[in-house]
Each structure stands twice: as C-alpha cells, then as structure tokens.
C-alpha positions, 0 to 999 in steps of 0.5 A: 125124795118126791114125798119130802117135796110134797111136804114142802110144798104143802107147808109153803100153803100151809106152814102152821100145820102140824101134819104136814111137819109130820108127813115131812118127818116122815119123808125124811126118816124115810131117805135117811136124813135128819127128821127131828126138826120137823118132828119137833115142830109137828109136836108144838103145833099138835100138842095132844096128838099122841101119834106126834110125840111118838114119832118124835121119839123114834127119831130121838131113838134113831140118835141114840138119844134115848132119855129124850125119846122115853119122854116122848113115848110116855107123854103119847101114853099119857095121852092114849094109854092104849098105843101099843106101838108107844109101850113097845118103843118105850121098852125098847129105849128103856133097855137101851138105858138099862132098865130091863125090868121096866122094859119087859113090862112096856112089853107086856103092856103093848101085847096085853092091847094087841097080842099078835103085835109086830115087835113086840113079842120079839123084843120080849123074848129077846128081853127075857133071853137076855136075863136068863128068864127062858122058861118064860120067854118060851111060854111068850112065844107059845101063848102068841103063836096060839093067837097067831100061827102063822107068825114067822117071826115068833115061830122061829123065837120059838125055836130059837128058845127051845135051842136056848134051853138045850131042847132040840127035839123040835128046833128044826120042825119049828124053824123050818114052819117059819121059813114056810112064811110068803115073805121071810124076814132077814133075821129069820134065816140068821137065825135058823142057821145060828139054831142048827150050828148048834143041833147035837143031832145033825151032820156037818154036811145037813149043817152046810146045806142050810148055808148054802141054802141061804148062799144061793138066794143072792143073785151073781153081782156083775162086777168088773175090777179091771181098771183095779191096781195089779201092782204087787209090791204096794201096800195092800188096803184092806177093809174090814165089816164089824158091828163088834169094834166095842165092847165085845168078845171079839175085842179079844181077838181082834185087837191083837191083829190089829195092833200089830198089822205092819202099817208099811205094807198094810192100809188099814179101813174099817167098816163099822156097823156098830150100833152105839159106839162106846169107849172101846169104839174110840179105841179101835178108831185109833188103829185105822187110818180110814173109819167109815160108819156104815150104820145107816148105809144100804149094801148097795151105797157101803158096796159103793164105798169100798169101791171108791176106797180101791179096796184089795181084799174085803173081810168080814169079822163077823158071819152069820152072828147079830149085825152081819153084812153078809148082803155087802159081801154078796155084791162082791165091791172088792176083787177078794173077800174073805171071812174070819172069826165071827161064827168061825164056820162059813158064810155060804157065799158065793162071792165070799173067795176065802175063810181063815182057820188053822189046820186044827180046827179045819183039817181036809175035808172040812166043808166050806163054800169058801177056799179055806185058808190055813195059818200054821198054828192057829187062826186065832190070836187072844188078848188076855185081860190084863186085870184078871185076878191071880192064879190060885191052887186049884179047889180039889186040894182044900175041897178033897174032891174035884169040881168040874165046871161049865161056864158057856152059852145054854144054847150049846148044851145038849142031852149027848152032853148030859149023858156024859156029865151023868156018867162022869159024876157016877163015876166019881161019887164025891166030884162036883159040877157047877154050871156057871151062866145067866140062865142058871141063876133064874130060878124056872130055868133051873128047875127046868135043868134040873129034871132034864140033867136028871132024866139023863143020869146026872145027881142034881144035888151035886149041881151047882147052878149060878151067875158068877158077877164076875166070872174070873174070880168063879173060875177059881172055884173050878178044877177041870172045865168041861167044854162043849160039844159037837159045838165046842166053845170060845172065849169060854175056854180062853177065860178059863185057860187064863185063870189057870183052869185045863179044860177037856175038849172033844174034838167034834165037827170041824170047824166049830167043834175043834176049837178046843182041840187047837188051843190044847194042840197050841200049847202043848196039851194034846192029852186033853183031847177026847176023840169020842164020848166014851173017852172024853168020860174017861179022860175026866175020870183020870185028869181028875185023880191027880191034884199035884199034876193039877196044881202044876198044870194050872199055875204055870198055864199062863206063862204056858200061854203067854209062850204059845202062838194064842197070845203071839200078837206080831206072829199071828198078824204076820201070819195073815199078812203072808195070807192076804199078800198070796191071796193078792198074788194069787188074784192078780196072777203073780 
C-alpha cells in the first residue's frame, strides 16, 4: 500500500517516466491488484528497456493470457538475449500453450546463462517429467547440484526423480538433504511427503511421522465458534477445497457426490483453487450455489471467507497433492473439518477433525491424526466414462497365452514388485506383460527399465513397454492387470474394471495400499485379493489358466459394477450425508 502511493506520487512529479509506471506495476502485482495498465504504460515510454517487456509479460501470465505474455518475453530477448529470468518465464508460458518441446529449450537456454538459476531447473525437470523423458530429468538435477549443493529445491527434484524411476535406494537420504536447508520452501515438504507415500521399503508408522512431522509445524489457530449456529435440524453449509473441479481424475469421484447431495439438507460452496478454469470448471459451477475463486486469495483472507459464509463443516479434496490448501485448514475457519480423497491417507493436521474412508481400506488400526470416518461400503463413489469403447473378449483366447498389464504411475513401482513380475513370467513361460505409461514410450526410460526388470528376473523380451494415446481401447489388449503395492493404485484399477479387465491387488499398508482390496471386496471379488507376495504370484499363476472364467468375468464386470456400491451415486451422497450430519450432531452435543 505504501509503495503504490509512492509511485503515485513520483508520477504526479513526474508522469512521463517509465520507471516509475514500473515501480507502480510492481506495487500493484505485489497487493494483488490489476498491474497490466501500469506495466504497459512503462513499456511505451521505455520501449528498449528488456526489463519493461518482461514484467509485462508476467503480469500477462498472471491472467493467463499467455499468447500475449510469450510475445513480451521473446521482444525482452530480442533485446537482451541473455536474460535468463525471459527464457525461463518464456517456457513457462509456452507450456502452458502446449509447446512443450519449445519450452524445454527456453529452459535450457536460461541454465545455459546462469546454471544454478532459481526456476529454472525446476521448471525443466518438471518438463522432462511430464513427457516421460526421466533419465534426463535426473541427469538435470545432478549436473545442477554439482554446481550448487546445496540447492534445496533441485536436491529434493532429485529425490523426486529418482521415486519417478522406481529407485529408492537414495529417496529419503536426498530428500532429507533438502530439508536440512535454513529456510525450506512449501513445495518441498509436499513433496518429501508424496516421495515416501510411496517408499516400498518403509512402515506405515515411519510413513505417518513424517505427516505428522509436517502437522506440528502450524501453530493452534485461537479460534472461537461460539456465536456459531447450533441449530440441528437446518440445512448444513458445507464448503469444499479443490484446485481439481477440471479436468482431472478427480472428476470421476467428485462428480457423483455432488450431483446427487440432497440440496434440502445441504448448502453447497465451493472453494476453487484452480489454476486455468476450463470446460469442466464451468460444469461444476453448476453444481454449487455458492463459487468462491480463492486462486489468488491468502489462507488468512480464504479463512476469513469461509467464516462470513457461517461454514459447518469444511472439507478439503485434496491432501498433500499439487494445489493443496492445507494452510487454510491449519487456521481452523470452520467448527469441523474433514478430509476425502485426494492423497486418500491423512493430512497430519491437528485442526483437520475427520478423514472418510470405508472399513476395507482403513480397518482398525489404521494410523491418522484425523478421527476416521467409515461409510459402509465404500469411501469412494466413480463416474464412468460414458464413452468408453465396448467390451471385448479377452486377448488369451485369440493370443493362446495370457497378457498381464500395468497401466499406472512409474513412481509406484519398485524392485519387491519386480520380484514379483519376474517370478510370475518364469512361471508362465508364454505369458506377457505390457507396461503401458508415458515414461515407457521414452526410449532412455525404457532402457533404463529394462535392466532394472532384468537385474530382478523379469525376460525383458517378453515386455512391452508403450504409451497407449488412448488407454481404454489399450486396456483390451490386457487379460489381468497387476496392481501396485505396498502403494495400490486408483483410477488405474477403476479404468480397467470399466473396460472389463479383473485386476489382482495385494492388500498392503492401510489406507493407500488397500485400495484395490475395497473395490474387489465391493463387487464381490475377494478371490482377487493376495494377502502376501507369495500369494499374489500364485493367484496370477492360477487366474491366469482359466479363459472361460475370464471371458465371463470380464463381459459381464460392468454391469457387475454398475450394480455395486462404486457407481451408486444417490447411495454413496446419502451415505455422506449421514456422516456430515452425525459429525455436526456430535459438535454441537446433540
């Protein structure tokens, strides 16, 4: 506030300078407020100033209007070509406008001026991650950190990579380095957290500290709800977090609950931290009567928000995944917060009162900070695609031989699973197995899961690895998939049951390795389930011999599914109906 009337004042002496229309865009951009005016007016008065045309174009960035920001970066390389800070913003908006070669090489070109530049090694690896290109993306992180050490930011991209690659030999050594840092950034301890959800080699209870861990940071907010309304028998205002209401997996899942939240006894807000609204974003509008865009708000002004809006129960979809709000939920602005989906485990909160899962995937002794919540049959709800191709006979009986398949994330593969598929493939010389992700159509990324599935027993010639572009119409050329573990998958295992394909899960660490256990146990399937490594093999072995009971199994799984509690909509939103209005009950004393 000070600084904007500073600039004011300095263009009241002087209106013609364009420094000081700059030092007032910057003032601006600083309290959140339109800046582009001002910046645009500093680029007219100092048309050669590569500094102007830069800050405009981050300004343009920051309303996503990112065609016109791209052209302000590449006229302040046009006049200093060696402006790091240009080519990195430049990938950044060429990414967001799809050009994702292009952008990689605006990288490049920035680290190739300053190596240890802040941004963008992170914004390279993240660009190499995304197109499967991983081998590389570790060879970024290592070649900066030889530079620069002590770079927290890149030393946890490190371990990060390294989770990406199924290596985690070194995940909690390098990630651990990082957060040894004087001041540690946010991001950093996401995803410290998210690396060792996924560590094969650590226990449930090692995996929970680190949330908690993380929890214990956050000072108790003083919070007091006693002017709030205690009346049971109205309608409860429920507010729930996202950055996902677009076109996410989580569309799947949240889209049912809220199509069919009885409107009579529920109020419905929507708190949305999404970063580029798109089609989908417009959809979910629809299902609220209240829309609040908190993008661009604080915690502290969201947590003033929910408390105008005489929140009851706040719920946060979303975890310690990418666009979390956690920080909201440690100011405790409703009486009662709980915790669904997202990274489907806990938030280490203190403030955070209740996490929702089902007695399947968190049976007693499952550890959260949160008091859990069980629906009675499951905790999640799916919306299946509506134009997802028809159901086929399974591969084997055209084949002659069976053709196992995994279609999931990289980072939740491991040498214990490895081990498995090895001794699965030398069982059933003739069986197949295809790894179907983004990371196996690079070529480096194969090689490099090619010799870690050989040092673990697996024929590498009987692996296929590829990037279906359409992953339905790939699931047809898979009999049995394999799931995951001790971190299970999702909508990996929703898609395949979809297009017909039975999966074998290993129940594993609670909550997060039991997934595939509740949906097997929802529809009837508990023959499935492998309860150690040693059975998972031969329940593979033996599923696997029969392609009459596959054939059966697989043309009649939708309406298998369609008939069970994962696709039951209005059963599924009563059911959490029932939980919000006992957890309200419970607070009020009822």
């Amino acid at each position: 506030m000070e600084a904007e009337a500073q600039a004011h004042a300095l263009l009241e002496a002087f209106p013609l300078s364009g420094k000081a229309w700059q030092v007032l865009g910057h003032a601006l951009h600083a309290q959140g407020k339109p800046a582009i005016h001002a910046l645009e007016r500093a680029v007219s008065l100092l048309p050669d100033d590569s500094v102007a045309h830069y800050n405009l174009g981050v300004a343009l960035a920051l309303e996503d209007r990112f065609e016109e920001a791209v052209a302000s970066y590449q006229q302040a390389l046009v006049l200093n070509p060696w402006f790091p800070n240009a080519h990195c913003y430049l990938g950044a908006a060429l990414r967001k406008l799809g050009q994702f070669e292009e952008a990689l090489e605006s990288h490049r070109a920035a680290l190739a001026i300053d190596p240890t530049h802040y941004g963008a090694p992170q914004r390279l690896q993240e660009g190499l991650t995304r197109l499967g290109r991983l081998v590389e993306a570790e060879e970024l992180c290592r070649r900066t950190l030889k530079f620069k050490p002590d770079y927290a930011e890149v030393r946890q991209l490190l371990s990060n990579t390294l989770a990406y690659m199924s290596k985690y030999a070194d995940v909690v050594m390098e990630s651990e380095r990082a957060l040894e840092a004087p001041s540690v950034d946010p991001a950093i301890w996401e995803q410290h957290l998210y690396c060792f959800s996924y560590h094969p080699d650590l226990s449930a209870t090692e995996i929970y500290s680190e949330f908690v861990r993380w929890g214990n940071r956050f000072p108790e907010p003083q919070v007091d709800f006693s002017s709030h309304d205690r009346n049971p028998n109205r309608r409860l205002r429920i507010g729930y977090v996202s950055p996902d209401f677009r076109k996410h997996t989580g569309r799947f899942y949240f889209w049912p609950l809220l199509q069919y939240h009885d409107r009579n006894s529920i109020e419905l807000f929507a708190y949305s931290n999404v970063e580029h609204e798109v089609a989908w974003t417009g959809l979910f509008r629809e299902q609220f009567e209240h829309w609040r865009d908190i993008r661009r708000l604080d915690d502290q002004a969201v947590a003033d928000l929910v408390r105008a809006d005489g929140i009851d129960i706040l719920v946060d979809l979303c975890g310690h995944m990418e666009g979390q709000r956690l920080g909201l939920f440690a100011l405790k602005p409703a009486p009662i917060q709980a915790f669904w989906l997202g990274s489907a485990w806990t938030t280490g909160l203190k403030t955070m009162d209740y996490v929702i899962f089902d007695p399947h995937v968190a049976p007693e002794g499952t550890l959260t900070s949160e008091t859990i919540v069980r629906l009675p049959y499951s905790f999640m709800v799916f919306q299946p695609k509506v134009d997802a191709p028809d159901l086929v006979a399974p591969p084997c009986l055209k084949n002659g031989f069976v053709t196992f398949g995994y279609t999931g994330r990289t980072e939740r593969l491991n040498h214990r699973i490895f081990r498995v598929w090895g001794e699965i493939l030398n069982r059933l010389p003739e069986a197949k197995l295809i790894l179907d992700f983004l990371p196996f159509s690079d070529p480096r990324t194969q090689d490099h899961y090619r010799a870690f599935l050989a040092q673990h027993g697996v024929d590498t010639e009987r692996v296929i690895m590829r990037n279906s572009p359409k992953i339905f119409e790939g699931l047809n050329d898979i009999d049995i998939l394999l799931d995951s573990f001790p971190h299970g998958g999702g909508t990996m295992l929703m898609d395949a049951l979809w297009m017909g394909v039975p999966f074998i899960t290993l129940a594993s660490r609670p909550p997060v390795g039991r997934l595939g256990l509740g949906m097997l146990m929802n529809l009837g399937l508990p023959e499935w389930v492998a309860y150690s490594e040693e059975e998972f093999i031969d329940k593979a072995c033996q599923l696997a011999g029969d392609g009459q009971t596959l054939k059966e199994l697989r043309l009649g799984m939708r309406e298998r599914m369609l008939d069970s509690p994962l696709t039951d909509g209005p059963g599924f939103a009563r059911g959490v109906e029932s939980a919000y209005r006992a957890m309200f009950e419970r607070w009020i004393g009822a």
